[in-house]
C-alpha positions in Angstrom: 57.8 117.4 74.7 58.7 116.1 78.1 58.6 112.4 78.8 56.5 111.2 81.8 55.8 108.5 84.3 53.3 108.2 86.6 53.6 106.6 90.2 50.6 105.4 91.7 47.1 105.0 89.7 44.6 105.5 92.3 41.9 107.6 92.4 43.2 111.0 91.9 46.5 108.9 89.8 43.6 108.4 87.5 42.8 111.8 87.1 46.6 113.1 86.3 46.4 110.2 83.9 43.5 111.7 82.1 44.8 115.4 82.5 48.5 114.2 80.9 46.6 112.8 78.4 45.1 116.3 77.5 48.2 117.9 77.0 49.8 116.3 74.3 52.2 119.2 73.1 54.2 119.5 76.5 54.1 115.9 77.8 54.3 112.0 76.2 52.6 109.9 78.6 54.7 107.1 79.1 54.0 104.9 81.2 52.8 104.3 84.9 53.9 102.1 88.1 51.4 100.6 90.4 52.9 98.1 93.0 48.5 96.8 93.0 49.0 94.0 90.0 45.6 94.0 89.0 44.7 97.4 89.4 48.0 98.6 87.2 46.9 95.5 84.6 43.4 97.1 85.0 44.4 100.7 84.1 46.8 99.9 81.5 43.9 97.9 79.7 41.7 101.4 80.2 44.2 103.9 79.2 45.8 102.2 76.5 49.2 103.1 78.4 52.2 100.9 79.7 52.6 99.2 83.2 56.1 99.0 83.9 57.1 96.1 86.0 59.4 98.6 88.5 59.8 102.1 89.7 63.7 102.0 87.9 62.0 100.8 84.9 60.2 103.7 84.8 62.4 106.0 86.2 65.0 105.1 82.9 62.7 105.8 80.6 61.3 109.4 81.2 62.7 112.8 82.0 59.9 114.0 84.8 58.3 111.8 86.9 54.7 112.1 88.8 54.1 111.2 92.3 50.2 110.5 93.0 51.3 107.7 95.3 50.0 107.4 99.2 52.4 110.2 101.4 54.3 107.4 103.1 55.8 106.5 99.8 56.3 110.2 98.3 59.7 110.0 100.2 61.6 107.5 99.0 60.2 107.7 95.0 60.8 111.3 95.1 64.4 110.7 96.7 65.1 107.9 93.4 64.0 109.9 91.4 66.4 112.9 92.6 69.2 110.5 92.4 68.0 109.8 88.8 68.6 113.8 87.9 64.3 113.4 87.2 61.9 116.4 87.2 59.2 115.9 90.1 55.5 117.0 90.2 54.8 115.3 94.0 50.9 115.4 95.7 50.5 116.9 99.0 51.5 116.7 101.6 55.3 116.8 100.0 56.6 114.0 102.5 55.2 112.5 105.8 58.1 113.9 107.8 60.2 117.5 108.0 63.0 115.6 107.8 62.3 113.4 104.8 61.3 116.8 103.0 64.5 118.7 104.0 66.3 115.3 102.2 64.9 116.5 99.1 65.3 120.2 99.0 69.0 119.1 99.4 69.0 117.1 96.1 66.9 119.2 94.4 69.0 121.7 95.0 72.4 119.4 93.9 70.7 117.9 90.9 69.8 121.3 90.2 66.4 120.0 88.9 62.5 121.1 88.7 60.4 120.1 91.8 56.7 121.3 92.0 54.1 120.3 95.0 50.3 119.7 93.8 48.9 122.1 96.3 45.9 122.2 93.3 44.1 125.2 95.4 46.4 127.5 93.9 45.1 127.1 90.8 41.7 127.2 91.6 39.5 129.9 89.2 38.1 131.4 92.5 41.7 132.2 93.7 43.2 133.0 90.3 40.4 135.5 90.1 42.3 137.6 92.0 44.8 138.2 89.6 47.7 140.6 90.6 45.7 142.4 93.5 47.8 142.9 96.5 46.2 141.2 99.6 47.5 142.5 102.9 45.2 140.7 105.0 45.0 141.3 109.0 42.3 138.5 109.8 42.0 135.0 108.0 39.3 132.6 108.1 38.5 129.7 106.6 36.4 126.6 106.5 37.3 123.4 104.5 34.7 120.7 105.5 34.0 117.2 103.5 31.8 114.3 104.2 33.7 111.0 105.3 35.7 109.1 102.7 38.3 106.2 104.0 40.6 107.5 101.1 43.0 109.8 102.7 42.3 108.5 106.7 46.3 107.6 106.4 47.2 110.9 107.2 45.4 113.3 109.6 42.8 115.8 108.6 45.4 119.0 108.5 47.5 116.8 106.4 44.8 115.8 104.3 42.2 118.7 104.0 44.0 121.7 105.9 46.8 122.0 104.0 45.4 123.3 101.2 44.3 126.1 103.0 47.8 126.6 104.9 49.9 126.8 101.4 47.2 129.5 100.2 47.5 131.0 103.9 51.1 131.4 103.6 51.6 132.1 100.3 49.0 135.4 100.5 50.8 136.5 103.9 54.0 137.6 103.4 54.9 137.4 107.4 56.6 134.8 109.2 54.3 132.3 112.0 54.6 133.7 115.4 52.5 131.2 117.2 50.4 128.4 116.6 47.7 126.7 118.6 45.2 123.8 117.6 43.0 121.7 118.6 41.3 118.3 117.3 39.8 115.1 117.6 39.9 111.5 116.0 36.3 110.6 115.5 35.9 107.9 113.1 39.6 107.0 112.0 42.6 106.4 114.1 44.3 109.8 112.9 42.9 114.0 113.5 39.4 113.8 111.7 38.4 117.4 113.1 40.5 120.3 113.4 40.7 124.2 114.0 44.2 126.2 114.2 44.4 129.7 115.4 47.8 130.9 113.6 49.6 133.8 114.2 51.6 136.2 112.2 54.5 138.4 112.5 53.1 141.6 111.2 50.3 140.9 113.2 47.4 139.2 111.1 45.6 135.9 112.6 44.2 133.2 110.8 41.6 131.1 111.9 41.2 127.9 110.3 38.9 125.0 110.6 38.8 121.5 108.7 36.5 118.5 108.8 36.2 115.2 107.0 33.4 114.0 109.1 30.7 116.9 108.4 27.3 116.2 106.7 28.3 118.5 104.0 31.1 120.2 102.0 32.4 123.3 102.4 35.6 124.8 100.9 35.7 128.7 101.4 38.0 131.8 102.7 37.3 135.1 104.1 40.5 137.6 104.0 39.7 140.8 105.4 42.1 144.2 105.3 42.1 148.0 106.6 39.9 148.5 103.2 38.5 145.5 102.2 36.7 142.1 102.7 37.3 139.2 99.8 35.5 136.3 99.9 36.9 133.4 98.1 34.1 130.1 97.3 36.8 127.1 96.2 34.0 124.7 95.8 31.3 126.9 93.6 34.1 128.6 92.0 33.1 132.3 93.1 35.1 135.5 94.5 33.9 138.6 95.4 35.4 142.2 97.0 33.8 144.2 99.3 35.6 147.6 99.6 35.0 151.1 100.7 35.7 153.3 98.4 36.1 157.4 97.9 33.8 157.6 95.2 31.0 156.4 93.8 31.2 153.2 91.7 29.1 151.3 89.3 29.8 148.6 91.8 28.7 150.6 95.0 25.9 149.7 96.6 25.8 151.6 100.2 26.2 155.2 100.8 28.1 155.9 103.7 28.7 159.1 105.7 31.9 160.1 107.4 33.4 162.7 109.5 35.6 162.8 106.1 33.0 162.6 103.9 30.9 160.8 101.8 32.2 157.1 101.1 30.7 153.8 99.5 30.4 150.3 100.0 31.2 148.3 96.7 30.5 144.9 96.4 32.2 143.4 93.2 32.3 139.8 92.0 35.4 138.6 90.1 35.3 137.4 86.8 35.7 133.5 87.2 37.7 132.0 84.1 36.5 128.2 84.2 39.4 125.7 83.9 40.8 122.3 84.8 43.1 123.0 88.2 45.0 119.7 87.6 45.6 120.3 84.2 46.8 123.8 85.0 49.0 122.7 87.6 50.4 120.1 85.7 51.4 122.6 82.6 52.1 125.2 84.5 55.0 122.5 85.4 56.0 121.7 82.5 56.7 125.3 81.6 58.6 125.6 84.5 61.0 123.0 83.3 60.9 124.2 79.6 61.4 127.8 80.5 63.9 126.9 83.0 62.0 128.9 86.0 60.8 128.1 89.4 57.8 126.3 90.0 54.6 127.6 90.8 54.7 125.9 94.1 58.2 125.4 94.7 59.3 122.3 96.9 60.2 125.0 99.6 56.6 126.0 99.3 55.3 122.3 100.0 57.9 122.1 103.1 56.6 125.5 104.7 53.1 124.2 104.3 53.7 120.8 105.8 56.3 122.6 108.2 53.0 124.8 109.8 50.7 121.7 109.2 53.4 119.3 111.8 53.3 122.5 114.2 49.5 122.0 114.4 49.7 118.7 115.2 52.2 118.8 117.6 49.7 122.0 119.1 46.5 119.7 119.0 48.5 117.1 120.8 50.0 119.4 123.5 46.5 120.5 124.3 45.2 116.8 124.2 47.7 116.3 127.0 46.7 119.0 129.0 43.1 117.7 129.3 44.1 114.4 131.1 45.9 116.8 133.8 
């Protein structure tokens, strides 16, 4: 059983609070830090659990500590905690700046210590639903749209929302970026509330992705489409489905289709959906990787190409904002 500390008790600090709570064979819920005195006094009264009075309090009495804090502070808990030899689960976005991220894949790498990023979309059921299928997808789109919450207007929308969809989009394409462009808007806050970002690949596949936390309703979905199929992935109802030709008839086929090589069908299949908690997952799923000694399921290096493509889109959206007062 690993001993853990949560930093930072907000809203979603709440929910890893619960989650830890729910697995009681791989972690002892130690404690938490909150710098808010009456919200940590608050939470400590709900959860039955310990306030600590500092981050090293906390920090010398657990082996792996949990980072649910606002970005601009992921940097320099994640860094004591390093110098600490501590285990890190971190929230996305893994740091507010490149360089503050390549800090810590130094250290991790000295300390020779776990580091996961909670990019939760890769334990969602719709996505896990694929299984071990090989995706080799030429043409990406996807749409992650969510009504207005102030909660999370400290970073911009592609560090907020976007990201998500960038750490599935680069962890399904095994290419390296060839070119990014973006554009995007501030509407109600003072950072990117809208944004789309055309992104292209190496081996030749484009990705088109939009994200929105000023629409009027929510939408969280992916369409991946390759020489033989087209896979729709629902992150929000929790639904995939393939559509794929194939050479013969299947209980799945629905479409007859003549070729000049044949008869071929059209199968539309939907993909067993296993329900689970993704937090909870993602949070044993680290723990594992710290007991079995193996990497991660989203490595720090992960989090840092994701953020890495997520600052090239905003340095895009900006380029193109100055090219409109010209």
């Amino acid at each position: 059983m690993l001993k853990i500390g949560v930093f930072g008790v907000g809203h979603l600090g709440k929910i890893h609070l619960k989650c830890l709570k729910m697995l009681p064979e791989q972690y002892e819920l130690v404690g938490f830090f909150e710098p808010d005195q009456a919200e940590a006094a608050a939470v400590a009264r709900d959860f039955e659990i310990s306030a600590f009075d500092s981050p090293e309090e906390l920090l010398a009495s657990v082996e792996v500590i949990d980072i649910v804090a606002p970005t601009g502070a992921h940097f320099d808990i994640a860094r004591k905690a390093l110098l600490a030899n501590k285990h890190i689960f971190i929230e996305k976005p893994l740091t507010a700046s490149l360089k503050e991220a390549q800090e810590l894949i130094q250290l991790t790498d000295q300390k020779n210590v776990k580091v996961q990023v909670g990019h939760v979309e890769r334990f969602n059921p719709a996505l896990l639903a694929l299984g071990e299928k090989v995706l080799q997808p030429m043409f990406v789109e996807g749409h992650r749209l969510s009504l207005f919450n102030p909660r999370g207007t400290d970073v911009s929308v592609i560090l907020d929302l976007m990201i998500h969809d960038l750490d599935i989009l680069l962890h399904l394409v095994n290419a390296p970026v060839a070119q990014v462009s973006a554009s995007g808007v501030a509407v109600v806050s003072d950072n990117i509330d809208i944004a789309n970002a055309r992104i292209e690949f190496e081996n030749g596949c484009v990705a088109n992705l939009t994200a929105s936390r000023i629409s009027v309703k929510q939408m969280r979905k992916m369409r991946l489409f390759q020489r033989d199929a087209y896979v729709s992935l629902d992150f929000l109802d929790k639904k995939a489905q393939i559509i794929q030709l194939e050479e013969q008839k299947s209980e799945h086929a629905f479409l007859s289709l003549p070729t000049t090589k044949g008869e071929k069908w059209i199968s539309l299949k939907e993909l067993k959906i296993e329900p689970s908690n993704a937090i909870k997952m993602e949070l044993a799923s680290f723990a594992n990787s710290i007991q079995k000694d193996i990497e991660p399921k989203v490595s720090i290096k992960d989090g840092y190409k994701a953020l890495h493509l997520a600052q090239q889109i905003v340095k895009a959206i900006q380029l193109s904002q100055q090219k409109a007062f010209f």
